[in-house]
ROFILO-840121 format. One record per residue: x, y, z of N, C-alpha, C, O, CB in turn. Coordinates in steps of 0.2 Angstrom, whole numbers, plus 5000, padded with zeros to 4 digits. Each point is the difference from the previous one (the first is absolute). Glycine has a CB too. Layout:
N
XYZXYZXYZXYZXYZ...
! end
This chain:
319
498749934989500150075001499250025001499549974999501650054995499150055007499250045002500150025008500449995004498649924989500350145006500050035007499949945005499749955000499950174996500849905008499949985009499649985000499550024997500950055008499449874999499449965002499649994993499450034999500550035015500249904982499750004992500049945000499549984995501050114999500049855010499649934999500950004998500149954997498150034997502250045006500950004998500149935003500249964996500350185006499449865005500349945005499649944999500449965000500050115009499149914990499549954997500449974998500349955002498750104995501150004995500349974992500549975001500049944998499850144995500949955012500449985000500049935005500449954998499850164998499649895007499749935005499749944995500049945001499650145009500049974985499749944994500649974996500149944999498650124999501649984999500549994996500649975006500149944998499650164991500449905014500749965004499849945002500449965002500050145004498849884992499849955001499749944996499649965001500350115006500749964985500149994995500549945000500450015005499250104992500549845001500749965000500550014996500649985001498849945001500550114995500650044996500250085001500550024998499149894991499950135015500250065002500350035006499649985005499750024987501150055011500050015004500250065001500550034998499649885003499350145006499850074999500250035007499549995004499550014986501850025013500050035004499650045004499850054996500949924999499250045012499950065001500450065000500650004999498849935006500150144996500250054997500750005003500149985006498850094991501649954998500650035002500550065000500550025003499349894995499650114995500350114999500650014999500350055002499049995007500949904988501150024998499950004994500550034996500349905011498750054990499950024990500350084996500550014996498249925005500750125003500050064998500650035003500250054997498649945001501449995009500450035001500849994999500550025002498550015005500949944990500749944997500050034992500550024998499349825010499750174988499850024994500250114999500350044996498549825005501050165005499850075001500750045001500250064999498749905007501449984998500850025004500649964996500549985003498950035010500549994983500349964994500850034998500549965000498150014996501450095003500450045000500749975004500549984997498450115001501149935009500349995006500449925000500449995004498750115002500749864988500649925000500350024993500649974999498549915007500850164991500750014994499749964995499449995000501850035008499349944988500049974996500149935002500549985002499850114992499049875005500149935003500349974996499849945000499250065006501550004988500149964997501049995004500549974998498350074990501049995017500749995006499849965004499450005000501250115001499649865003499849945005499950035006499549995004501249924991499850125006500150065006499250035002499749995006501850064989498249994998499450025000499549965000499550025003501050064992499549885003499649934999499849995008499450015002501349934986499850045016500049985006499650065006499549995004501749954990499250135003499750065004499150005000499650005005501550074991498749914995499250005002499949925003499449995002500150104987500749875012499749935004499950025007499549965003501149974990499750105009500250035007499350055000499750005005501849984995498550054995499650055001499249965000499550025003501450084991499149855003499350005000500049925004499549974998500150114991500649915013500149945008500150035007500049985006500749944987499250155004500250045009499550045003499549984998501850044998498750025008499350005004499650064999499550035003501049915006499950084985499750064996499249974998499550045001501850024994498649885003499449964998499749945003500249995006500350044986499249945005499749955006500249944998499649955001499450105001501649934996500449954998499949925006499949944998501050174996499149915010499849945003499249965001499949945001501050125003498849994995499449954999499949954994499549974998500050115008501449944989499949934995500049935004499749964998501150114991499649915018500449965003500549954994500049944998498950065012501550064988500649954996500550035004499950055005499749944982500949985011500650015001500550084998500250014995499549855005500450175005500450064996500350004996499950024994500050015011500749944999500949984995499649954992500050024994501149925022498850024986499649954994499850074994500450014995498749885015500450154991499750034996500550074999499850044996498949895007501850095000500450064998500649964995500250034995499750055018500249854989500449974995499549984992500250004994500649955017498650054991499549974992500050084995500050014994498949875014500950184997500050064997500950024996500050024995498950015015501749954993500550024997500349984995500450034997499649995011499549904992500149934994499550044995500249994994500049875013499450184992499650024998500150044994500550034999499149965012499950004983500350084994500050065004499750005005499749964982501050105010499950045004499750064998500450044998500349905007498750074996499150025001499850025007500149955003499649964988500150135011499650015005499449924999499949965004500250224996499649844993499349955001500449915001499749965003499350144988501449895006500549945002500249985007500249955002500150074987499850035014500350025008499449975003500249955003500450174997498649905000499549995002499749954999499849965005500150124995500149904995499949924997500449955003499749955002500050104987501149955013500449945002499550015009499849955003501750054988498450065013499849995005499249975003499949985005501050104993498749924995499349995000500049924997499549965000500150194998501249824999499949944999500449955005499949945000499950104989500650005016500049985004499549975005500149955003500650124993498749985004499549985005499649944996500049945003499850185002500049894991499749944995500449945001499749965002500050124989500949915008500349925004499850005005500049945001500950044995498950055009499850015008499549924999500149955003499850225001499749854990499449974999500049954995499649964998500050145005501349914993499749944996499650034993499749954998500249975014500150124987499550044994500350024996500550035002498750015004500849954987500350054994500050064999500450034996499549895000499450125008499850044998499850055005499749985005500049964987500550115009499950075006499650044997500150014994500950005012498750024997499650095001500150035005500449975004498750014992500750075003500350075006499150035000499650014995502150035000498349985013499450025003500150075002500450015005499249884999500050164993500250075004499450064999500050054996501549935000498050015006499550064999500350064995499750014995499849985017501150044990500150084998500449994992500150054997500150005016499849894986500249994992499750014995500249994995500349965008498950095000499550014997500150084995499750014995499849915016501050104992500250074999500749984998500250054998499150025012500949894988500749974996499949994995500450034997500049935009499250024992499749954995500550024993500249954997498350055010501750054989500650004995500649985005500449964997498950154995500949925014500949955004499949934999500549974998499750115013499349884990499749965001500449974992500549964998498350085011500849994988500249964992500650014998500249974994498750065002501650005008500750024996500349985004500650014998499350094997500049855012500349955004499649934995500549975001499650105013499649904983499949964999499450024993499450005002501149955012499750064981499750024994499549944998499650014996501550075000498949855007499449954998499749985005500049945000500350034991499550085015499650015007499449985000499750054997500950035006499049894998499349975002499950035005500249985006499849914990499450185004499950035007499250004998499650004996501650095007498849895005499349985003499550065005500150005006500749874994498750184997500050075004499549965004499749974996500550154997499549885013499449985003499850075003500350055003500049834999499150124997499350054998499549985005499749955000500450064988499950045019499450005002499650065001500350054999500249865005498850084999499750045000500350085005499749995006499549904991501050135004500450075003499750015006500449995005499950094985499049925012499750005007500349975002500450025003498750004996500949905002500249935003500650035000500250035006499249864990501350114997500650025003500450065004500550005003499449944990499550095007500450075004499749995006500350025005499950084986499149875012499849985008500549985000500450045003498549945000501549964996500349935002500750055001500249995006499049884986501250175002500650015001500050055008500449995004499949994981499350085016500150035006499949985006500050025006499850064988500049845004500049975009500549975001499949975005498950014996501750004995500549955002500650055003500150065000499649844992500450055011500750035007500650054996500250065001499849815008500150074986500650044997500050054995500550024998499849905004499050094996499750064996500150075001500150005006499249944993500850124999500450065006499250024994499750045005502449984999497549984992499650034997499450015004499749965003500750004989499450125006499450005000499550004995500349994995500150055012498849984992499649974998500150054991499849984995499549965019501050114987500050054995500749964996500149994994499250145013501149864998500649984995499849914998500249974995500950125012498549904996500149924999499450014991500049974994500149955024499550124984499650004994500650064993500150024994498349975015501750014993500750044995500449944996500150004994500250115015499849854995500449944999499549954996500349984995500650035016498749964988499649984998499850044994500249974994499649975016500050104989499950074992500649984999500049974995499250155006501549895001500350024995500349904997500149974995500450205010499549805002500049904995499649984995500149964996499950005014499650074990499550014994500050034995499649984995499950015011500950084993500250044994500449954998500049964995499950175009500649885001500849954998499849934995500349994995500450055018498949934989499549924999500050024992500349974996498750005018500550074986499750024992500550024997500249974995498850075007501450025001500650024993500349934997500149994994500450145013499649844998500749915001499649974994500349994995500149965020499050064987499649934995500350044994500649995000498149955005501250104991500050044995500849984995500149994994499050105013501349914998500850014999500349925000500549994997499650145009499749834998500449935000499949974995499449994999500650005012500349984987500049954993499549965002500049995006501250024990498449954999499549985000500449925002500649994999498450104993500449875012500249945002500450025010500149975005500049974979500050115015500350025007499750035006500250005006500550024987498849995003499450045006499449975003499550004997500950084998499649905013499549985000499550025008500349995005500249924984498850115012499750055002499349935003499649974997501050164994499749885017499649935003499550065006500350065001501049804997498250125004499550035002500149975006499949945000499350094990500950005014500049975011499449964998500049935001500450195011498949914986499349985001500149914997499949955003499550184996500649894997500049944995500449945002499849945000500050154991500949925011500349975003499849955004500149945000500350134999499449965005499849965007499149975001499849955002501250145004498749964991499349964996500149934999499649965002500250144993500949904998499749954995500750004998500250034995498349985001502149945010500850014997500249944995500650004998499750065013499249894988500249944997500350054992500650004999498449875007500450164989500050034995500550064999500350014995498649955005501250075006500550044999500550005001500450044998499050005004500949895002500749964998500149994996500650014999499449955007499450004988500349974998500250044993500349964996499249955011500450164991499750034995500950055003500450024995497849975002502050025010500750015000500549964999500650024998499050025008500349904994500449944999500149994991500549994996498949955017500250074985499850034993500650034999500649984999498150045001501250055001500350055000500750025002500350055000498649965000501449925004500550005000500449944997500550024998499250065010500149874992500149974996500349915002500449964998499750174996499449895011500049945005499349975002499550035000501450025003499149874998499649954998499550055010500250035004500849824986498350145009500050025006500249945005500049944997499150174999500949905011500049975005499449985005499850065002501249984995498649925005499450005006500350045006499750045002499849844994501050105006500350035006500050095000500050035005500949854995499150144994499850075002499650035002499950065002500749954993498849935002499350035008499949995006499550025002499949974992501349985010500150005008500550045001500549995003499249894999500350184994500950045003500050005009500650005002499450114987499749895015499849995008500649945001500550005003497950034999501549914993500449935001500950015000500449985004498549954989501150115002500850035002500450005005500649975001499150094994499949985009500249995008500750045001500150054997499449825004500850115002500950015003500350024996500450055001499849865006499750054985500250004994500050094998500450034996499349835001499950165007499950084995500450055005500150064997498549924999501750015009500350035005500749995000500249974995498950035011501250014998500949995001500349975005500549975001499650114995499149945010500149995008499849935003500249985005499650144997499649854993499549955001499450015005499749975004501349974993498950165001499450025006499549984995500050034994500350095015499449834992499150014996499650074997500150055003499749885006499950054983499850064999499350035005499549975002501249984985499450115013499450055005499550024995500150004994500750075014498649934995499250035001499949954992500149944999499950225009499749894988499849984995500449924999499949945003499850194992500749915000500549954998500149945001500249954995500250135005499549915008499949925003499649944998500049945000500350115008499250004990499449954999499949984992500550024996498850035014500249934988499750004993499850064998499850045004499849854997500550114992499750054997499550025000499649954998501050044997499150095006499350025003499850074998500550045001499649885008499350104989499850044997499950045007499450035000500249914987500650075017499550045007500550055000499950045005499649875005500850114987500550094999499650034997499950065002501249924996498549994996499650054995499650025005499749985005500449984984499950115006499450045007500450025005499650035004499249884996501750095003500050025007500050075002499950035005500649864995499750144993500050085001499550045005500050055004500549944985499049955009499350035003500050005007499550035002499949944988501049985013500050015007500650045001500050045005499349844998501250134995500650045003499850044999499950035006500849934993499250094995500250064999499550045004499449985001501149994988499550085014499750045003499750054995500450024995500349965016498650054989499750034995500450054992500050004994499150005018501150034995500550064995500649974996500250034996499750065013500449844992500649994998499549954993500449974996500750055017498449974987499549964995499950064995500149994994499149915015500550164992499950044997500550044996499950014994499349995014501450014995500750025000500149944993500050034994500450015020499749914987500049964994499650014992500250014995499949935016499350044993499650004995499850054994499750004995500049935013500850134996500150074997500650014996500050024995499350035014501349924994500750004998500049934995500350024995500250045018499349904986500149944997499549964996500149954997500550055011498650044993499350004996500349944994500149944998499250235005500949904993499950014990500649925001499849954998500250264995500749785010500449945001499649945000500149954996500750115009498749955001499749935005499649964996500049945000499850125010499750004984499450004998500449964993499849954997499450185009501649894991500049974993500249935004499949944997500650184992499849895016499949925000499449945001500149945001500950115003498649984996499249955002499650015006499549985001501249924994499750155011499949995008499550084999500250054997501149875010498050054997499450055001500450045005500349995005498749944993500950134999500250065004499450075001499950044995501349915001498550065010499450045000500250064998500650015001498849955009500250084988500250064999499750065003499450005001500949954989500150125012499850035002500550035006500150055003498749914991501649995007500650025004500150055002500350034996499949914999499850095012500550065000500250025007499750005006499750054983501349955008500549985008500350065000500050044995500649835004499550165009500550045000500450034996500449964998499450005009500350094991500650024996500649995004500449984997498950104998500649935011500750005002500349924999500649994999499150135010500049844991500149924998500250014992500549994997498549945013500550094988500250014991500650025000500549964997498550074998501150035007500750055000500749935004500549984997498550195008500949814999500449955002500049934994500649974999499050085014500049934985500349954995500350004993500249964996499150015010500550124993500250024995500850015001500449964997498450094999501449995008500750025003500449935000500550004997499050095012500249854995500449935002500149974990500549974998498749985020500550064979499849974992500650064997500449974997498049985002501750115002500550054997500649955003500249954997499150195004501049905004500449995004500349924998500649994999499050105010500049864991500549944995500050014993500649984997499149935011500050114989500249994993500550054997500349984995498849975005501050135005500650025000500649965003500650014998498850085003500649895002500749955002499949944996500249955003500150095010499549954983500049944995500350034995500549984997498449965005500950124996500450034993500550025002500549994997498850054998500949995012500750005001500249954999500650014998499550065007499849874996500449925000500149994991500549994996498749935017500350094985500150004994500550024995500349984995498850015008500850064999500450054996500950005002500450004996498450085004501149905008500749985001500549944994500649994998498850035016499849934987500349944997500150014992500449964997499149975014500150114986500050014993500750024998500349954997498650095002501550025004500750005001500449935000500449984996499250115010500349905000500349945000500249934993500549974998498950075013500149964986499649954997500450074992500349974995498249955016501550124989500450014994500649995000500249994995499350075004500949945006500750015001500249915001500549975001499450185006499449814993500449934999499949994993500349974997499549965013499750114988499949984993500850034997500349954996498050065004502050045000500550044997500649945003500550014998499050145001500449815004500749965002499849924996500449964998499950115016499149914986499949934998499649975004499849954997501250054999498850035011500049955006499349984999499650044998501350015010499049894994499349975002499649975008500249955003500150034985499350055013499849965006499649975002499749995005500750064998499449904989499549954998500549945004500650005001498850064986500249895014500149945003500349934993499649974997499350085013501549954990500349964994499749935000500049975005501150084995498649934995499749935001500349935000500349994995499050065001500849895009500649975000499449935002500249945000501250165003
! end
């Protein structure tokens, strides 16, 4: 997890390149399988059971880029305890035989902002935040195709990955948390594997300093991994803000994200001063999500009483 362009796809390319792990690409049926929970009733009916298999194998999500089998995996979810987080787990171990692995992860930038759903799908979660410097990730996130961001929202999303980052560390049970640097990564990844591997509780592997070697293995289609990704691991991202960003969207930053940039280690000039009407704009895009976060919240607090007053859980049973 972490913001957008933070080194997310790396990890998971490093970790899938683990012999015992396997880390789908993003699929976005978690939260919304978790969120919309309500709407399958009481999974401890088969009928209901069945209804979320369907739901989270179907095109509401990105279910296909597991390359498993549907039928297969709507039957492993209905064999399943019945849990929302047990539902997810038969589908994510599903992919993992793809591979032959005992062991799955799940890849999603925005779980960053989960981070307590997180824990109440799977209460002994090993979450991994990657930390990069905000200039590099917010140039990098407003230039890709599929980005709908601009430079005021993309630095909004980065401040608040980073609030979210710090509150998480504070609240996750120790041994659960752990906080990996893009820089450092890719600098100097033998150490920083192996101090993950550590931390999850796995012997490390050599093969996760070729994640590029994966290959096919990381896809569904067998296209080759693109740009970076293809090659060996390489420090030529850092810095790049400095050629993308156009003056004002550097300044914009370094003003919006200074006092953040600065507790994390990254030199930041001072004296900054951007447009208001840019300030007035990142402040707005920074409002506007964290109001519709508390409405999610608060929806789901509800919720979350009204299983509590019946019994229910939608922790993942361990089997």
């Amino acid at each position: 997890m972490g913001c957008p362009r933070s080194g997310t796809t790396l990890m998971r390319l490093m970790l899938l390149s683990h012999p015992r792990i396997a880390v789908p690409p993003e699929t976005r049926f978690v939260l919304r399988s978790y969120y919309e929970r309500a709407k399958f009733g009481d999974l401890t009916q088969e009928a209901n059971r069945r209804k979320l298999a369907e739901f989270i194998t179907g095109k509401q999500g990105q279910f296909e880029r597991l390359g498993i089998d549907r039928k297969q995996t709507i039957e492993a979810i209905v064999a399943a305890p019945p849990t929302i987080g047990s539902a997810l787990s038969a589908t994510f171990e599903q992919y993992a035989a793809r591979f032959d692995k005992p062991r799955w992860g799940d890849k999603f930038p925005t779980y960053i902002e989960h981070v307590d759903d997180l824990l109440r799908l799977y209460p002994d979660a090993q979450l991994v935040n990657m930390v990069r410097d905000g200039r590099d990730a917010a140039a990098s996130l407003t230039r890709q195709r599929w980005s709908k961001r601009d430079t005021p929202e993309a630095i909004a999303q980065w401040n608040r990955a980073i609030d979210y980052g710090r509150r998480a560390a504070k609240r996750v049970p120790p041994g659960q948390w752990m906080e990996i640097r893009y820089e450092a990564l890719v600098s100097d990844p033998e150490p920083v594997l192996k101090e993950l591997c550590n931390f999850i509780g796995e012997d490390f592997a050599p093969e996760m300093l070729t994640p590029h070697e994966v290959g096919s293995d990381a896809t569904v289609d067998g296209r080759p991994l693109a740009g970076k990704l293809a090659g060996e691991v390489t420090t030529s991202s850092i810095g790049r803000w400095r050629e993308r960003f156009e003056p004002w969207e550097a300044e914009l930053m370094n003003a919006m994200s200074g006092r953040r940039l600065r507790s994390l280690g990254y030199e930041v000039p001072k004296g900054a001063r951007p447009s208001p009407k840019a300030v007035a704009r990142t402040i707005q895009a920074d409002l506007d999500h964290r109001a519709r976060r508390i409405r999610r919240q608060q929806k789901d607090l509800l919720q979350r009483r009204q299983e509590a007053k019946a019994g229910i859980s939608v922790a993942a049973v361990p089997r």
